[in-house]
C-alpha positions in Angstrom: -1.3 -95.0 -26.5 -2.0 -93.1 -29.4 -5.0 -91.7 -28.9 -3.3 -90.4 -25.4 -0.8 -88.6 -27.2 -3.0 -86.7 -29.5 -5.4 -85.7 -26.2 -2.0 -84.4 -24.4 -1.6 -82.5 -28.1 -5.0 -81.0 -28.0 -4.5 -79.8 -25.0 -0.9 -77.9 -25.7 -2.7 -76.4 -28.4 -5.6 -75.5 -26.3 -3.3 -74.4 -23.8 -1.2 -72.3 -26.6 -4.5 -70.3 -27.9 -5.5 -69.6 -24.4 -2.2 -68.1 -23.5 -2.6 -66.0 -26.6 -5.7 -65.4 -26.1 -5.2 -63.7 -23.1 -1.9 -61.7 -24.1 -3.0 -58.5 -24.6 -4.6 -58.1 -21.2 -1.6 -59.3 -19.6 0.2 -56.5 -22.0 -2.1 -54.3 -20.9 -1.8 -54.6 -17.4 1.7 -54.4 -17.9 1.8 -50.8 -19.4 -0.6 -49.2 -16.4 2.5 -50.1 -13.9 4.6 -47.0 -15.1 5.5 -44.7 -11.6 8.3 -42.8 -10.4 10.2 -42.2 -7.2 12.4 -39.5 -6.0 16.1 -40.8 -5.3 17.7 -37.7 -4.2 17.2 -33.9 -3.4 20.4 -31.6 -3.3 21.2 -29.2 -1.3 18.5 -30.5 1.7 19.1 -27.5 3.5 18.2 -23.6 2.9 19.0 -20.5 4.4 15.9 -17.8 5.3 16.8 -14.7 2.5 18.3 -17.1 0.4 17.4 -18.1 -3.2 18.8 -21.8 -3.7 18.5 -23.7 -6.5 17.2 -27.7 -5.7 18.0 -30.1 -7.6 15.7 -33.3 -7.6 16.4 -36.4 -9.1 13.7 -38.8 -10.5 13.7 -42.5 -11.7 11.4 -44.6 -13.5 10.5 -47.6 -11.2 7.9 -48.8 -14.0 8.0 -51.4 -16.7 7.8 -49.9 -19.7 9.4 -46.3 -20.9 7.4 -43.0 -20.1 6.9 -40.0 -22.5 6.0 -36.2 -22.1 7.3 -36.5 -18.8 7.3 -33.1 -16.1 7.7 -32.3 -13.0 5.5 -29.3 -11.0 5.9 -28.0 -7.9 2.0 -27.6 -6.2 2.3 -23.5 -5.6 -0.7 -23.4 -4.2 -0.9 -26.5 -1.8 2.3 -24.5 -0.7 0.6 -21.0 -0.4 -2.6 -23.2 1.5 -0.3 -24.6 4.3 1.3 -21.2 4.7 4.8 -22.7 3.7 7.6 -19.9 3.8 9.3 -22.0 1.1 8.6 -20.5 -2.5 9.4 -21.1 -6.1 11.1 -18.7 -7.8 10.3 -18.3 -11.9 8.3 -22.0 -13.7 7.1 -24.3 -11.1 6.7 -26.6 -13.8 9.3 -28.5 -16.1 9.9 -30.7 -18.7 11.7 -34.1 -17.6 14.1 -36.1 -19.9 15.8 -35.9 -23.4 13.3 -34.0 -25.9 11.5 -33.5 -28.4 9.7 -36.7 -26.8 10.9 -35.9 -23.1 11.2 -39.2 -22.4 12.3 -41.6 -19.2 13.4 -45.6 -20.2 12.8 -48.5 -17.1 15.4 -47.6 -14.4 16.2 -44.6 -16.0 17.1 -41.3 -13.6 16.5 -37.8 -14.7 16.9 -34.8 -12.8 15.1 -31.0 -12.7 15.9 -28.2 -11.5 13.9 -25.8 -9.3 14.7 -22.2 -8.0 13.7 -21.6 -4.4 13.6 -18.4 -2.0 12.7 -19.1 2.0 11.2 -15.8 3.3 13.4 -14.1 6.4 11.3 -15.3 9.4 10.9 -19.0 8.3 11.0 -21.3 10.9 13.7 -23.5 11.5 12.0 -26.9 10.3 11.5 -29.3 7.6 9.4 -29.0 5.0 7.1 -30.8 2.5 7.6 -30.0 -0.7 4.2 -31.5 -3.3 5.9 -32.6 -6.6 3.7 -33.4 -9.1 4.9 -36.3 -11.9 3.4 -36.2 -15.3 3.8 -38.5 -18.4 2.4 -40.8 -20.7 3.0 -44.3 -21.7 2.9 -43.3 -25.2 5.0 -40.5 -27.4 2.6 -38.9 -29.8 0.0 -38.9 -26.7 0.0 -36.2 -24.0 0.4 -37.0 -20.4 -2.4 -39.6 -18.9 -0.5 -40.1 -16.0 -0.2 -38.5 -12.6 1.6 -39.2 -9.4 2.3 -36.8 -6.5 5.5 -37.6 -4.6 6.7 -35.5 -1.7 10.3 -34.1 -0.5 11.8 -32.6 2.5 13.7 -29.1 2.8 15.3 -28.1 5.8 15.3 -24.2 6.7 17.9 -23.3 9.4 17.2 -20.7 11.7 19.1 -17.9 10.0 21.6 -17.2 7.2 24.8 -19.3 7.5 27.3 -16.2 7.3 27.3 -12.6 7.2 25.0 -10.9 5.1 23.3 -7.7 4.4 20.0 -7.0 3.4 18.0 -3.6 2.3 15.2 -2.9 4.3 14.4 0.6 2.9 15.4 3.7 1.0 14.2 7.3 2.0 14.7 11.1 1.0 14.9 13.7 3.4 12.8 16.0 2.3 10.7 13.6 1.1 10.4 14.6 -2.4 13.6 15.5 -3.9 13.5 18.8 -6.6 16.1 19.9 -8.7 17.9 23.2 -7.7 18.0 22.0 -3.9 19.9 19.6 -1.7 19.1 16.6 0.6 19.9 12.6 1.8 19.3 9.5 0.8 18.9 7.4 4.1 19.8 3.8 3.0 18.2 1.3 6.2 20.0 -2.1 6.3 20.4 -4.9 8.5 22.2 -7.5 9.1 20.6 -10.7 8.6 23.2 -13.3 9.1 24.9 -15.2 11.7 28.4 -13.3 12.6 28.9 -10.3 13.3 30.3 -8.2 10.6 33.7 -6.3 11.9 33.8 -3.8 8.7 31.6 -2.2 6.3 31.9 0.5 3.5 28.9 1.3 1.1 29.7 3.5 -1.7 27.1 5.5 -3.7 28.0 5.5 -7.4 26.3 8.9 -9.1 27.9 9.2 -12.6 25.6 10.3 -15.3 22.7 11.8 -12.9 21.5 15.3 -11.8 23.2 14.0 -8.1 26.7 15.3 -7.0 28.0 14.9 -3.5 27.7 18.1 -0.5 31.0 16.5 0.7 34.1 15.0 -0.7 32.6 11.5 -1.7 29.4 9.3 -1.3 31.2 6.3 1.3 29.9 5.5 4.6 31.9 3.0 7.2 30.2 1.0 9.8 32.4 -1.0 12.1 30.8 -4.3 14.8 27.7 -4.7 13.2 26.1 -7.8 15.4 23.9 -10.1 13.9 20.2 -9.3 13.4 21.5 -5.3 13.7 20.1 -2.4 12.1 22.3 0.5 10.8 21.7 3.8 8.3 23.9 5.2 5.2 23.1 8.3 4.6 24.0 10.5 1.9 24.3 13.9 1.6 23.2 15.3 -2.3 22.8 18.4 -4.4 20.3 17.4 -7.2 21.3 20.0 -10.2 18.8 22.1 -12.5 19.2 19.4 -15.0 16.7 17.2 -13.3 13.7 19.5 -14.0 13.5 18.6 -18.0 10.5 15.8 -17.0 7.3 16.4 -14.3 8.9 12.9 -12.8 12.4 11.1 -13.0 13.3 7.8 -11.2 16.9 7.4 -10.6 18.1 4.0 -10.3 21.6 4.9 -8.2 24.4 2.3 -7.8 25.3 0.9 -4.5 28.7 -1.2 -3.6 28.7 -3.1 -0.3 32.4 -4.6 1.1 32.1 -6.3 4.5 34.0 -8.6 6.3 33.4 -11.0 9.2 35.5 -13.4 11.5 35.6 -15.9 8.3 35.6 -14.3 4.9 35.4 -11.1 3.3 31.9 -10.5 0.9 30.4 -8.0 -1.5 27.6 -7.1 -2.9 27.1 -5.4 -6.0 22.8 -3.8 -5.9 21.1 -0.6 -6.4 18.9 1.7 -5.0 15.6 4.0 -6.6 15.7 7.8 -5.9 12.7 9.8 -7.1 12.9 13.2 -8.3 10.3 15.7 -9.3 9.5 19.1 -9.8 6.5 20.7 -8.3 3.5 23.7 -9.1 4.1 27.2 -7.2 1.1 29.4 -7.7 1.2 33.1 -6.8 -0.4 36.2 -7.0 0.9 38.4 -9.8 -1.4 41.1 -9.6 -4.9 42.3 -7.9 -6.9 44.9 -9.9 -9.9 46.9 -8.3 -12.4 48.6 -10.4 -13.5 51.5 -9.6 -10.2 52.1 -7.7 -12.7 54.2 -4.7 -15.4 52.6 -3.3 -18.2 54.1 -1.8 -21.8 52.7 -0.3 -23.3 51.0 -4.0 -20.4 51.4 -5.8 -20.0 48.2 -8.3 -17.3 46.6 -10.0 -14.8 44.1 -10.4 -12.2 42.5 -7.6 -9.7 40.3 -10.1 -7.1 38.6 -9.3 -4.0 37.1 -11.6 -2.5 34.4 -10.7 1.2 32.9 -12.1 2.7 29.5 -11.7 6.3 29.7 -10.8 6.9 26.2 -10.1 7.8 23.1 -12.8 4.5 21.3 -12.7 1.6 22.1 -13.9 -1.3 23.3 -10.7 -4.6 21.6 -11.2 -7.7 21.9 -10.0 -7.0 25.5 -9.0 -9.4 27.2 -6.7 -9.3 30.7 -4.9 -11.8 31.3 -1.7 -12.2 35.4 -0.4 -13.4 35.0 3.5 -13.9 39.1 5.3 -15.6 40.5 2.1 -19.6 39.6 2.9 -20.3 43.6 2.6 -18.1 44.1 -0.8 -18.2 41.1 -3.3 -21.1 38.8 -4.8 -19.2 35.4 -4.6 -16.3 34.2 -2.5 -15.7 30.9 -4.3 -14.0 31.0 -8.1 -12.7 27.7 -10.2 -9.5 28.6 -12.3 -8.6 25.2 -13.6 -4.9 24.5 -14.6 -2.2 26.6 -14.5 0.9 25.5 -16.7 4.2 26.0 -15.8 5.5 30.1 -16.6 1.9 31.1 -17.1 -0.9 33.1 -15.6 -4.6 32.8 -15.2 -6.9 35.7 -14.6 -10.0 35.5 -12.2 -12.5 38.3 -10.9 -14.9 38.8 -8.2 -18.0 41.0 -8.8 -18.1 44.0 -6.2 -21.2 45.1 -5.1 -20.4 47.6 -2.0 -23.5 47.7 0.8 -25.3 50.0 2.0 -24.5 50.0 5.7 -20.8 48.3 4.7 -18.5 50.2 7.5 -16.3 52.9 6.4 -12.4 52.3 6.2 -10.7 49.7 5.6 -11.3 45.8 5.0 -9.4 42.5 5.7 -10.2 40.6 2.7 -8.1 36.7 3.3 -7.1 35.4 0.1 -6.8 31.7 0.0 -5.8 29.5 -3.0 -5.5 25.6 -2.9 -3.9 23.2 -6.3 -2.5 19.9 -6.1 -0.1 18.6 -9.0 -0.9 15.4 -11.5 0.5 13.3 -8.2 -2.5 14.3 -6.0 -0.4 16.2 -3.9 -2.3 19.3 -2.4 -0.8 22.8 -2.6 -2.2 26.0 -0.4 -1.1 29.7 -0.4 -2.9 32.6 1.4 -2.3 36.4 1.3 -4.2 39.3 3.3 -5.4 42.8 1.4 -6.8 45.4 2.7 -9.5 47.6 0.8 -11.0 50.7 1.8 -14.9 51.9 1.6 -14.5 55.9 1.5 -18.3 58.0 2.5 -20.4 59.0 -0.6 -19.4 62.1 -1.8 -22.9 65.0 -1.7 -24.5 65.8 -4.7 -22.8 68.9 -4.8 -18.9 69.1 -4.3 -17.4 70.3 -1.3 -15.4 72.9 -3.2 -18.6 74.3 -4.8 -20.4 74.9 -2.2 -17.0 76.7 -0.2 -17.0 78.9 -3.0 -20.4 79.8 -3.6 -20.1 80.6 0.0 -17.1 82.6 -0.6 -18.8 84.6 -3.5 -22.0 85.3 -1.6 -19.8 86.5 1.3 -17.7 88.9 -0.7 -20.9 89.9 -2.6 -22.3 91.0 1.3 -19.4 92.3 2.4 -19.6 94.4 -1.1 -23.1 94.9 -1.1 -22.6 96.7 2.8 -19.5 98.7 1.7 -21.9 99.9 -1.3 -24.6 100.7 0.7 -22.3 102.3 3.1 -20.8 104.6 0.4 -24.6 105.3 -0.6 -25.5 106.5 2.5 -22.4 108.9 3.0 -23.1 110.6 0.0 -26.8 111.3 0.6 -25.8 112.5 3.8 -23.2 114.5 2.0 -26.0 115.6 -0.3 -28.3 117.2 2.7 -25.8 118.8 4.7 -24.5 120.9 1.0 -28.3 121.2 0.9 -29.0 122.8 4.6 -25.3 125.4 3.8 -27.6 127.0 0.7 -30.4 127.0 2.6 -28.7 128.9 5.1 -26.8 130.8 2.5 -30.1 132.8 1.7 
């Protein structure tokens, strides 16, 4: 009986060493269990053109605390199934109470994500990947990963009234200082009642803008759902804006409306661009020699004068009609500042056979400004090719003419008198002949 009871203690003991033994795997095993599950999403629904911040709340379902815990939304699995569900700002967080950022057995935590459903979403649910993070350990980082999935439902369109800006133009198109124009606001209406009132007021304190009438409001009235309406504003942009090549104007814009239900506002604003621009003319044209004739040489120049508030680059002048009259037709200037002038010249060279009179030469100069926007101006002048004077002057040779006439005319009158007084001679001769 003895003997029994030491056997039945030998094998407690056995038993007992076994057990601990084997402890550490059943620890072990114990510690790889950690997972979480999502308990609750809120709000479940979104809106198309609607940023919504989701709340999701997360509990520890393991056995043992977890550490370093964070939550990420998959972006990309998102952007790969074409999802018109985005994240706004981080798309991953911490989860818990720092510095450890930790979540105890049957512990909830919740995260917050910011999210923006593009305006033609579907009306559907869904799938949001969340990825879950953490470690069983504080001082290590995470080890563990577990991806967990969430519904969102998008409705089929905004729950109220709402306005959205589609676009903001100019007419002209580019805005300078010293003139007038519009700013053509485009809006819509992208909820789901119809909006019985609108004003929209331009705020343009502290800018070069000032209003053509008495104010900068606009009225709308039954503005249905998925409609499309314009503000437009009438401006005079003052000298004032000209001080810089390029100034953006960021303009404020109020919005009241009101539909069956409530009454809104919206507080944005809108960009209006402003700029000066290059004006390049012709000053001056010099020809040297002022009188052309067949051969003559010279020079054909041409100053040219920006008027305008940009600088003209890439400044070029083209001569088409003068093929008898100048060496070149093409001439690079460069860049012409602002206020100054730039001086080019064309060599003249006149032809032989180059037609007498007068010549059409066209006079074409191109520029852009430090935008790349191109620039042309043309003007037409006429030049004349006069004959090639003889190698003696006209008015020589009429005079030597004139001389040698009046020296015949002389010479005859001369002889004439000569011949009058020899015949006088012979008749007083023949008298004293006879005399005798």
């Amino acid at each position: 009986m003895q003997r029994k009871g030491i056997m039945n203690t030998c094998a407690l003991l056995l038993l007992l060493l076994l057990f601990l033994l084997l402890q550490p795997h059943f620890i072990g095993t114990a510690r790889a269990v950690g997972k979480f599950s999502i308990v609750s999403v809120s709000p479940e629904e979104l809106h198309p053109s609607e940023i919504e911040t989701v709340r999701i709340t997360l509990k520890n379902i393991g056995n043992r605390s977890a550490y370093r815990v964070s939550a990420e939304v998959l972006v990309k699995d998102l952007e790969r199934a074409g999802s018109p569900v985005k994240v706004l700002g981080k798309a991953r967080k911490s989860v818990g109470e720092p510095p450890f950022y930790a979540v105890g057995t049957d512990s909830e935590e919740t995260v917050e994500f910011d999210f923006f459903v593009e305006r033609g979403a579907m009306p559907t649910v869904y799938q949001i990947p969340l990825c879950v993070n953490w470690s069983d350990d504080f001082d290590e980082t995470a080890k563990h990963s577990d991806i967990l999935y969430f519904g969102l439902r998008v409705s089929g369109i905004a729950a109220s009234a709402e306005i959205d800006i589609l676009n903001v133009s100019t007419v002209p198109e580019v805005l300078r200082p010293g003139e007038t124009g519009k700013i053509r606001v485009e809006m819509r209406n992208v909820g789901a009642t119809r909006i019985r009132t609108l004003k929209a007021v331009l705020h343009t304190e502290g800018t070069p803008f000032t209003p053509l009438n008495a104010d900068l409001e606009e009225y709308f009235y039954e503005i249905a759902p998925g409609e499309d309406f314009v503000a437009e504003f009438d401006v005079a942009i003052g000298r004032t804006a000209d001080e810089a090549d390029r100034i953006y104007y960021e303009l404020p814009l109020f919005i009241e409306y009101s539909d069956d239900f409530a009454s809104y506002a919206k507080n944005t604003s809108i960009g209006v661009e402003v700029r000066g621009s290059p004006n390049v003319l012709i000053q001056e044209i010099t020809v040297e020699p002022s009188q052309l004739t067949a051969g003559t040489e010279g020079l054909f120049m041409l100053t040219l004068i920006n008027t305008g508030t940009l600088s003209a680059e890439d400044v070029k002048v083209r001569i088409a009609g003068g093929d008898d009259l100048l060496t070149e037709s093409h001439q690079f200037v460069g860049e012409i500042a602002p206020g100054e002038t730039q001086t080019t010249s064309f060599g003249i060279k006149v032809g032989e056979d180059a037609e007498i009179g007068k010549h059409a030469l066209n006079i074409f100069i191109s520029y852009e400004d430090k935008f790349g926007k191109r620039y042309s101006a043309s003007k037409i002048y006429e030049i004349s090719v006069y004959p090639a004077e003889p190698f003696i002057p006209p008015e020589y040779i009429y005079a030597g003419i004139g001389i040698l006439s009046l020296a015949f005319i002389g010479y005859i009158i001369i002889m004439r008198m000569e011949s009058g007084r020899k015949e006088g001679e012979r008749e007083e001769a023949g008298e004293g002949r006879g005399e005798k």
